[in-house]
C-alpha positions in Angstrom: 200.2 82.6 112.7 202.0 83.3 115.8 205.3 85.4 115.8 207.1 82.8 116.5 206.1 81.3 113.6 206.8 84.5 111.0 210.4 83.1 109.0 212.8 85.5 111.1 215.1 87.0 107.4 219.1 87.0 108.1 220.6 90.3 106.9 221.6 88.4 103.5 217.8 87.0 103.3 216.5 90.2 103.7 218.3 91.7 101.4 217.7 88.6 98.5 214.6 88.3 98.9 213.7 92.1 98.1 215.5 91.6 95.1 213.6 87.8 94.5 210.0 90.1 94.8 210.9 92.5 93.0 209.1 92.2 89.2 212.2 95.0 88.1 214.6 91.8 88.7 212.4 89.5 86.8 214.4 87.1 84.2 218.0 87.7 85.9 220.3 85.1 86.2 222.1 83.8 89.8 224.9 85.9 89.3 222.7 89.0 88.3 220.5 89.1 91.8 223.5 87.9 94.1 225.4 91.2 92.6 222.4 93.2 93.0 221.4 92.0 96.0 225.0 91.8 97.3 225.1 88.1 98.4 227.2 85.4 97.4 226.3 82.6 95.2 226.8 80.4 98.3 223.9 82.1 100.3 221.8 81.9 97.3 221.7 78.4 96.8 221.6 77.6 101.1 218.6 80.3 101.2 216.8 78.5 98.1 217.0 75.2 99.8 215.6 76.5 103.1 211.8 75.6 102.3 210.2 78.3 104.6 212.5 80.8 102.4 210.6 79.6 99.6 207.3 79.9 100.8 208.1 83.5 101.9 209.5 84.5 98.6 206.2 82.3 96.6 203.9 83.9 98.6 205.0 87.7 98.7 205.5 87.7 94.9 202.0 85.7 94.7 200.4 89.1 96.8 202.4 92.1 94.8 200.9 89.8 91.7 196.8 90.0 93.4 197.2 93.4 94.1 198.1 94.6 90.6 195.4 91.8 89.1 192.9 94.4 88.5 195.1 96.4 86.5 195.5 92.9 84.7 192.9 92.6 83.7 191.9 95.5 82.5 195.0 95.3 80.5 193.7 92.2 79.5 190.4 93.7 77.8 191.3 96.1 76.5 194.6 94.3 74.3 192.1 91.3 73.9 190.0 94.2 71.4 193.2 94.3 69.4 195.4 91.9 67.8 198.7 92.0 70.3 200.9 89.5 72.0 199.1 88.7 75.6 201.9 85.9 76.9 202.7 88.3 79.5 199.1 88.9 81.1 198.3 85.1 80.1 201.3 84.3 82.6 200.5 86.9 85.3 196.7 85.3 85.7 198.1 82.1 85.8 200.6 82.8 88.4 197.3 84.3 90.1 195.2 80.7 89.7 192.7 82.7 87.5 193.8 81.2 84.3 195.1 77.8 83.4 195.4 76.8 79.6 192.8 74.4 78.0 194.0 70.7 78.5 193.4 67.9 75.6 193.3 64.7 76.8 193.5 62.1 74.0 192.5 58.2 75.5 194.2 55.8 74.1 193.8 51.6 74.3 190.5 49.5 74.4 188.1 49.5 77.2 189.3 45.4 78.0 185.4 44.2 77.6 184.9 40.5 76.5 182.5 39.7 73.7 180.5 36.3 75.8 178.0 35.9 72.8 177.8 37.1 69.1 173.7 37.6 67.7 175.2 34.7 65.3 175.0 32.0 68.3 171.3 31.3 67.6 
């Protein structure tokens, strides 16, 4: 990447997306990070339709999650010897694309094969 190509942060978008990456903010509403990050709703929403925001916000949350995955898991081991909830570390090792839940797929309909000849036709 080039650094022309690095997304260049407004003042605003600087300041939201500290508060976006931040796992302490984690579960607010819009109201919540525009007052701690103090923005308006407005730049909010125009920031979260800019695509390269996104992307920067995605990937910087998808890093601070990597670098704390061996913690994870470790986490992970040693609650899995006991009987505790484990939604939060299921979640965290998903968002890391080491985990993804088991997936039944159930088939239904026939296979559309025609029957030419029976034994029975001699």
């Amino acid at each position: 990447m080039t650094k022309s190509d690095k997304y260049q942060f407004t003042k605003a978008g600087r300041k939201l997306f500290e508060v976006l990456v931040n796992p302490e903010y984690v579960g607010k509403n819009v109201d919540e990070l525009c007052q701690i990050a103090d923005v308006s709703r407005d730049t909010y929403y125009r920031l979260m339709k800019d695509e390269r925001y996104k992307e920067e916000v995605a990937e910087t949350s998808r890093q601070l999650v990597m670098a704390k995955i061996g913690d994870v898991l470790n986490a992970s081991y040693k609650y899995a010897l006991e009987e505790r909830g484990h939604q939060d570390r299921k979640m965290l090792l998903q968002m890391a694309g080491i985990h993804s839940d088991k997936q039944d797929v159930n088939m239904t309909g026939g296979l559309g094969i025609k029957v030419l000849w029976t034994d029975d036709d001699g």
